[in-house]
C-alpha positions as CSV (number, residue, x, y, z in Angstrom):
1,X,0.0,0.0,0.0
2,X,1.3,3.6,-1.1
3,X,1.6,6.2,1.4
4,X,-0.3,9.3,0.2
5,X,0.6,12.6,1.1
6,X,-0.5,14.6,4.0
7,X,-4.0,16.5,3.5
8,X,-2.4,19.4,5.6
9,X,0.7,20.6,6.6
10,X,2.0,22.5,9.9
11,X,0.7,26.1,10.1
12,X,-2.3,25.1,8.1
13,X,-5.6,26.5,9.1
14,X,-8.3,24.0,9.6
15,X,-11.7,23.8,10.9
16,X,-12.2,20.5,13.7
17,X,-15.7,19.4,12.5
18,X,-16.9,17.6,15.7
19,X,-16.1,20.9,18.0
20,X,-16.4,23.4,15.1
21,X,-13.2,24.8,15.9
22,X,-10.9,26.9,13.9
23,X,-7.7,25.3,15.0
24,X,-3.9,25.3,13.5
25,X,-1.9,22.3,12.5
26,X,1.2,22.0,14.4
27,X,3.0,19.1,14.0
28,X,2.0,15.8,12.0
29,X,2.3,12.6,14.3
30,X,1.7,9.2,12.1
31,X,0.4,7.8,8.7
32,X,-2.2,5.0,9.8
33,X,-2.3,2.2,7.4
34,X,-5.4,0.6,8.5
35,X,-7.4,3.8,7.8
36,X,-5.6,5.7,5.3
37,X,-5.3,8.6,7.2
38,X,-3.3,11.4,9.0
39,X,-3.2,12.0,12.7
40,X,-2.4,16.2,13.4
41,X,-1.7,18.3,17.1
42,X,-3.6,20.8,16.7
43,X,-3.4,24.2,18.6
44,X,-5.6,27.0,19.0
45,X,-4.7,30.6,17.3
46,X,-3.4,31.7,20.7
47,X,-1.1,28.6,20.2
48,X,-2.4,26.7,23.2
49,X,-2.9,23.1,22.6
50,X,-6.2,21.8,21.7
51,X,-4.9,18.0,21.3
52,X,-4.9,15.0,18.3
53,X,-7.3,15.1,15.9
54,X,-7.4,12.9,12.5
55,X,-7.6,14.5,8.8
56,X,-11.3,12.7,8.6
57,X,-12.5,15.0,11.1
58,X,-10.8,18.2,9.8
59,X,-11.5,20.7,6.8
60,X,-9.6,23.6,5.5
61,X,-10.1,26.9,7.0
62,X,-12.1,29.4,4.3
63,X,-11.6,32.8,5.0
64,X,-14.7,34.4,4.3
65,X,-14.5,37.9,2.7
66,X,-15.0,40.9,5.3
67,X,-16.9,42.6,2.6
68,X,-18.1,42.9,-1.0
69,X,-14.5,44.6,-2.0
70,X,-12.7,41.4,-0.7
71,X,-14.5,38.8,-2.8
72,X,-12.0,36.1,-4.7
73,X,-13.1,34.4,-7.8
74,X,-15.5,31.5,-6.7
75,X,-16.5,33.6,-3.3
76,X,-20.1,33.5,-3.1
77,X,-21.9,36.7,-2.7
78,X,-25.7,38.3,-3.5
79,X,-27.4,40.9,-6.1
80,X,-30.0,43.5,-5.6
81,X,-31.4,44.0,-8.7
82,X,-33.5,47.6,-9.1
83,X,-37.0,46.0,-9.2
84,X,-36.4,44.7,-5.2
85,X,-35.6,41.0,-6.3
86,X,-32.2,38.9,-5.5
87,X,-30.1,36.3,-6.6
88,X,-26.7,34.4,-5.0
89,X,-23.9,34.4,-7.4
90,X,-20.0,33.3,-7.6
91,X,-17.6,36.4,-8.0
92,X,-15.8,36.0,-11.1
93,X,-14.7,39.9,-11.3
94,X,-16.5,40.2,-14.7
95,X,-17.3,43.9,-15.6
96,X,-21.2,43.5,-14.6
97,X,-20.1,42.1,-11.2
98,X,-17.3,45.2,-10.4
99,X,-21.0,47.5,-11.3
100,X,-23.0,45.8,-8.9
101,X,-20.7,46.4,-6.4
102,X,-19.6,49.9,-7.7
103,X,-23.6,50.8,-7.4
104,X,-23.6,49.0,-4.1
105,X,-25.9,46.2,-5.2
106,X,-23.3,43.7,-4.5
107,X,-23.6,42.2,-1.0
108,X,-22.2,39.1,1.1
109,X,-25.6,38.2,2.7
110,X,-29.3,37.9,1.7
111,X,-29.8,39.3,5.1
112,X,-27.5,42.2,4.3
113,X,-29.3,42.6,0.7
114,X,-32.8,43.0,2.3
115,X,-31.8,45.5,4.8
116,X,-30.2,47.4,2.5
117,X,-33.0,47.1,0.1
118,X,-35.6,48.2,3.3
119,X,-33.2,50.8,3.9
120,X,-33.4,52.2,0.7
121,X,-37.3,51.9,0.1
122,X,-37.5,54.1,3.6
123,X,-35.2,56.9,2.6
124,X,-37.8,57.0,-1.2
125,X,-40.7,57.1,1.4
126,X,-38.8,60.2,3.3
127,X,-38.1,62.1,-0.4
128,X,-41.9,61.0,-1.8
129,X,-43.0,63.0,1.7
130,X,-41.4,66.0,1.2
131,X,-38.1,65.1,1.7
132,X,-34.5,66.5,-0.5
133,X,-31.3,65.1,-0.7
134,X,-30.5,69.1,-1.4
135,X,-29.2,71.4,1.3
136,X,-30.1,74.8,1.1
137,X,-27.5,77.4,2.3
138,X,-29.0,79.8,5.0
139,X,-32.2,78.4,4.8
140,X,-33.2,75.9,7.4
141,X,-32.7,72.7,6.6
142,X,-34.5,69.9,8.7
143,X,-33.5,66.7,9.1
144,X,-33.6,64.1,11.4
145,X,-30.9,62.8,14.3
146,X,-31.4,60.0,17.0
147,X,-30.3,60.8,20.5
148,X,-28.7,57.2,21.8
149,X,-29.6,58.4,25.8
150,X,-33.1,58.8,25.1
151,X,-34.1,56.3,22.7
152,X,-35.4,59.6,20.8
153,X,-35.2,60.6,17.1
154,X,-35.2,64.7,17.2
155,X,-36.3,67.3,13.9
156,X,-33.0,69.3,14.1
157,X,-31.8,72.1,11.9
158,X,-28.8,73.8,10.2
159,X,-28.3,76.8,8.1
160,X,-24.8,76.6,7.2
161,X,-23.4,72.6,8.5
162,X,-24.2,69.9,5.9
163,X,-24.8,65.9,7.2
164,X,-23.1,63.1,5.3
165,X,-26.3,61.2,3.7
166,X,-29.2,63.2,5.0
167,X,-32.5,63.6,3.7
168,X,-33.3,67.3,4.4
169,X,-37.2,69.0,4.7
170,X,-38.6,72.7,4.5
171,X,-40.1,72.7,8.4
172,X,-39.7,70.8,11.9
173,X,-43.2,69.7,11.2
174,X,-42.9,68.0,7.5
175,X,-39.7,66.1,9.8
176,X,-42.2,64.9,12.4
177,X,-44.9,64.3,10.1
178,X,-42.3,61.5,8.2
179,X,-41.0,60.2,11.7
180,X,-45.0,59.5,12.4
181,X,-45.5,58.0,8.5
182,X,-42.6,55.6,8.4
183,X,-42.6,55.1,12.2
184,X,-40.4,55.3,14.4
185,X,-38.9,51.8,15.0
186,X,-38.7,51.6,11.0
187,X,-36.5,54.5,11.2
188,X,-34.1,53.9,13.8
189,X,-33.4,50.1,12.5
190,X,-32.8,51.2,8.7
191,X,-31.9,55.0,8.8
192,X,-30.1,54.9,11.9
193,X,-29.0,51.4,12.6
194,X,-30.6,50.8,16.2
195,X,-32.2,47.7,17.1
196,X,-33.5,47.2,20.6
């Protein structure tokens, strides 16, 4: 009987699939004949020992990309299209793919896709309601803010200070009357990122 070659070698990443573990390889004990297989000491990332483990019970360790500008070819990954639906997809880096994500419809969840899709479909509901992406110099601009120590989303204003992404409006009132439309739960998970 041949002797095949190791599945892993030492420093390899694995996962131990009866713990769910993400361990390292660290040294490669024995060939056993009887089973074809590989026994491995494994250690934990903090290099502490975890113990023996053989290559039956271990799979590689797949970094999975931290976001959509990490993806590999053959990373899996989901499109928002415009019309609301989704599909899952394997990053190839073709032209249409580097547009989804350029356009932000490129995500590494279905979770992800449909909060950003809610997210979206909130802020139209702010603009059809009176709402402007548009700030107006020395006029007062309305917009809305969420005060963390209160739990309280507030109709603040600004003449001459701009806010990264907000949706501006002509009185404290029309900024109310949206906080009372969409509701207020609605817009402190997908506006403002709050969940309680």
């Amino acid at each position: 009987m041949e002797i095949k070659e190791p599945k892993f070698k030492v420093g390899d990443k694995v996962i131990d699939i009866l713990n769910n573990e993400q361990l390292i390889v660290s040294e490669i004990i024995y060939y056993r004949f009887y089973d074809d297989n590989y026994l491995y000491v494994l250690n934990f990332n903090d290099g502490e020992r975890f113990g023996y483990e053989d290559e039956l019970h271990l799979t590689p360790y797949v970094e999975k990309p931290k976001s959509v500008w990490c993806l590999k070819n053959g990373d899996d990954y989901v499109v928002a299209h415009g019309d609301g639906k989704m599909h899952k997809d394997n990053w190839d880096g073709m032209p249409f793919e580097k547009r989804y994500r350029e356009l932000g419809n490129a995500f590494l969840t279905k979770e992800e896709a449909e909060f950003e899709l809610e997210r979206r479909k909130i802020e139209a509901k702010m603009l059809q309601l009176g709402g402007r992406r548009k700030f107006e110099i020395g006029k007062s601009n309305w917009y809305l803010e969420y005060r963390p120590a209160s739990g309280a989303i507030e109709a603040m204003w600004s003449s001459y200070e701009m806010r990264q992404g907000a949706i501006y409006f002509d009185s404290e009132e029309k900024a109310k009357e949206v906080v009372d439309e969409i509701g207020k739960d609605r817009i402190k998970k997908y506006i403002f990122g709050i969940e309680e």
